[in-house]
N, C-alpha and C positions, 0 to 999 in steps of 0.2 A: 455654868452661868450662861444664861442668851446671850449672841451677839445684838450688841445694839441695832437698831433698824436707820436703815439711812438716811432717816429725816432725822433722826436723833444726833448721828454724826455730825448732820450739814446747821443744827441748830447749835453744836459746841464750838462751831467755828468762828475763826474772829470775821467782821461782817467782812473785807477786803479778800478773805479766803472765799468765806462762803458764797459770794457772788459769783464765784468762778469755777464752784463744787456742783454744777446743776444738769452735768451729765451726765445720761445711763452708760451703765460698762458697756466695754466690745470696742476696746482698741486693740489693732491689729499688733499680735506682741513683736512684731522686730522692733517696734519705736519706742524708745524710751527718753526718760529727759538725765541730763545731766544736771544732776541738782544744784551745782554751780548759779546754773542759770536764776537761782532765787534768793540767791545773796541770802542775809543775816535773818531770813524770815526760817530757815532749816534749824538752826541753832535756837531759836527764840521760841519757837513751836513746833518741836519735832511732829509729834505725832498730829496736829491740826495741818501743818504742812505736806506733810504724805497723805493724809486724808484726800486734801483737795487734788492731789499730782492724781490720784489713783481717780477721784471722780470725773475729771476730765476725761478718765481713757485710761491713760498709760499703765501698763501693767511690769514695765520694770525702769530702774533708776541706774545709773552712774555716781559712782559716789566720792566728793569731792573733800574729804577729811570725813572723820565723824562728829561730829559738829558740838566737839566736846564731849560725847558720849565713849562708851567702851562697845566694842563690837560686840559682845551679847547685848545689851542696851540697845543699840541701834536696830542688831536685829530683830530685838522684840517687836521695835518700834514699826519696822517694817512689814511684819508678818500679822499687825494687827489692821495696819493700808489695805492687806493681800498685795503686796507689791514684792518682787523679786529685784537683785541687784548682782547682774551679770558680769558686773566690771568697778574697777574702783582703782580711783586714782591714790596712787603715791609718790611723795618727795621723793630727790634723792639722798638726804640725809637717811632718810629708814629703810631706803634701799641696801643701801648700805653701811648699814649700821644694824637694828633687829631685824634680820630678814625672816627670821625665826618665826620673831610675832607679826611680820606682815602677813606670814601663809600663814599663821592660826587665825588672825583675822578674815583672811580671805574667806577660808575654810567656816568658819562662823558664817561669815555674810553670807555663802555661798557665791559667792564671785569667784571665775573661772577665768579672771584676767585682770591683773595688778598692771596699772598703767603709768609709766613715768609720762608728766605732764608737760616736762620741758627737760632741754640738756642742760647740764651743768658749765661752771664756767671748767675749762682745763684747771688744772692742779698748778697752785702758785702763781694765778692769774689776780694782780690786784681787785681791790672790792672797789663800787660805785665811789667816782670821786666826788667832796662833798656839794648838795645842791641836787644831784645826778640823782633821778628817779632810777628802780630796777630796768624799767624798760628801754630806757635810752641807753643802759651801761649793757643789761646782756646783749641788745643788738648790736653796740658796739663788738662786746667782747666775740660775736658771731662770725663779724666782718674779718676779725683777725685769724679764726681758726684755719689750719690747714688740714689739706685730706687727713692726714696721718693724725691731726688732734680727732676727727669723726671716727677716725678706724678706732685710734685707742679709746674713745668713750664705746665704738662697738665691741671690742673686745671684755669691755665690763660686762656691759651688756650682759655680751653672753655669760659669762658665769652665773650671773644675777638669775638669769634666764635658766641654765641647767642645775643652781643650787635650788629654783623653785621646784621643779621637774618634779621630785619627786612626791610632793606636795599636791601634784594634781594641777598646778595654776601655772597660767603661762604668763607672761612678760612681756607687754605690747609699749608700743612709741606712739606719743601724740605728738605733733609736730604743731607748729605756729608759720611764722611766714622767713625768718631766717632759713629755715634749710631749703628753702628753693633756691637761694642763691645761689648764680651760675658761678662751679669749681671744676674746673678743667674741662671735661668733656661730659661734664654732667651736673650733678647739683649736689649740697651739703647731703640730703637726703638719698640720693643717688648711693651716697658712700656709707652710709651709714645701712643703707638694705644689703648693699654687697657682701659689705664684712660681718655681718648680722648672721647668724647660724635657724635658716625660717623652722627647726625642729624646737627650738624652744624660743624664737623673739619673733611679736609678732608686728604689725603697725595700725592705727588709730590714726585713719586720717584727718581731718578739719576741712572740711568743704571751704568753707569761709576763710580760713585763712591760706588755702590753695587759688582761692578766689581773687584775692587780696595782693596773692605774686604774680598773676596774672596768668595764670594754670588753668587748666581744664579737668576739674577732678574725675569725668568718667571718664579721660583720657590717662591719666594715673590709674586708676582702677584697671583696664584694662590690659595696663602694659604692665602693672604685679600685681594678678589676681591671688595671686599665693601667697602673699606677702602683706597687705592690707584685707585685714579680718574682723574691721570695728570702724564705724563712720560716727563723727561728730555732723552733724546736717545744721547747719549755721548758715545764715543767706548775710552777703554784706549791698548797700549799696557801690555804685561805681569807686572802683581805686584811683588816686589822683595823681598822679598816672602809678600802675602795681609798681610795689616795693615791697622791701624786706626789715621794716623797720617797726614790725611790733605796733602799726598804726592799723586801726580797721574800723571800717563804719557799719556795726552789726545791727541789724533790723530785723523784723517778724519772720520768720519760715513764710516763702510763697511771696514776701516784697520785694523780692530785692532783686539781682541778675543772675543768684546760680540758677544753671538749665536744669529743673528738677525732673519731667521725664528724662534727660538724656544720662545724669545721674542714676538715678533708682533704676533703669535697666541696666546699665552696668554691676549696679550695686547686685542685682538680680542675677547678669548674669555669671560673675564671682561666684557668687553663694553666698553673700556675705549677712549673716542674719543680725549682729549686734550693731544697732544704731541708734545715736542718743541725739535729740533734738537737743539744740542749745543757741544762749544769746546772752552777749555780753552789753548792749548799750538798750534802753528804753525809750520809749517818748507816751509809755501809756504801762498801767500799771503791771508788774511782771507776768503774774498769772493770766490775765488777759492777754495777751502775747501770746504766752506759752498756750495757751489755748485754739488760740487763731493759728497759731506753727501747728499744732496736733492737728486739728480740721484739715488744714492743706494737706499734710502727708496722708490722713487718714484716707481721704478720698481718692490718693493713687496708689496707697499700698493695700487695700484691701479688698 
């Protein structure tokens, strides 16, 4: 059967897609999007949504549940985009719980890095009191951890990490703006790379919200080139004044104050090839955005 031609594509799309679908291929493949970044339009329109991710450029994804589907389902769904998904997030419920089926999933997607999105709360640590959104309670619950609660979530870690091993897929950390928070003579993050085993855990940093504690992410980058091997590339407006409290003002790729040369050479000079454009807050319709972030990187990573 012929592939459809991609005016045929860009005419099944809903018109809010299709408006945003009107670029030729030839984006540079380190960037890709975190499909996060398109909220309930992935679930609602798989395969019209990956349409339009791939028409804009991008030729791989970050995958943020499957959006209801089964990982062969998803991946059909991807391989009819021509899009690849080098990484994909997991809870820690299914971390530890079917880790079995997280690597047969992977293994499907073809994802070569299963990403915990956030830490857990410690073991026996009360749940959000009522009223109390998630993000006021885990920053809370961040503020009370001590090194030894980061070591022992890194010591999971690592098993999680060397039960994947053999599986081919490795175990990376996305961090938020809690673990910059200063712990002894370094940071929640600090402790949790230490106790980390870099042969099977790897780290996912968040520009934006490195941004957000008031860090210098190609100053992180530099000081653990071995250890951060996947970038989220998020730009926030100014922090009022940086904290660690789960608050961030995310806008376009290229508006906002991360230093994006001083970034992407570090990123460069790591080696760091897996990086997902993403954004959490809007003032203009997702895809557009996402579009305007791709153009910006496009033109210094290519």
């Amino acid at each position: 059967m012929p592939s459809p031609s991609r005016r045929t594509v860009l005419a099944a799309l809903p018109a809010g897609l299709a408006a945003c679908a009107t670029r030729p291929a030839g984006a540079p493949p380190m960037i890709g999007l975190q499909l996060f970044t398109l909220g309930d339009a992935v679930g609602r329109d798989l395969d019209g949504t990956l349409a339009a991710v791939a028409a804009i450029g991008f030729r791989t994804v970050e995958t943020a549940g499957l959006a209801g589907r089964t990982a062969p389902q998803f991946r059909a769904a991807l391989d009819r985009a021509g899009l690849g998904a080098p990484a994909m997030h997991v809870g820690w419920d299914a971390l530890t719980g079917d880790l079995a089926g997280v690597a047969r999933d992977a293994g499907t997607l073809g994802a070569a890095h299963v990403v915990l999105p956030t830490f857990p709360a410690p073991d026996g640590t009360p749940g959000p009191a009522e009223g109390q959104g998630w993000a006021e309670w885990i920053s809370a619950v961040a503020t009370g951890m001590s090194r030894d609660d980061w070591r022992r979530l890194a010591d999971r870690m690592n098993r999680i990490g060397r039960d994947l091993a053999p599986s081919g897929v490795r175990l990376a950390y996305h961090n938020h703006d809690p673990e910059f928070r200063p712990l002894g003579d370094g940071t929640a993050l600090d402790a949790l790379m230490d106790a980390t085993d870099p042969a099977v855990v790897d780290f996912e940093l968040d520009v934006g919200w490195a941004v957000t504690a008031g860090l210098d992410p190609a100053a992180l980058i530099a000081a653990r080139p071995d250890r951060i091997r996947l970038l989220h590339l998020k730009d926030v407006r100014p922090a009022r004044p940086p904290g660690f409290d789960l608050r961030l003002d995310s806008v376009a790729v290229g508006t906002g104050v991360v230093d994006w040369p001083g970034l992407l050479e570090a990123a460069r000079a790591a080696g760091i090839t897996r990086m997902f454009l993403e954004q959490e807050q809007f003032d203009r319709p997702r895809l557009e955005a996402v579009e305007a972030g791709f153009d910006f990187l496009a033109r210094r990573t290519g």
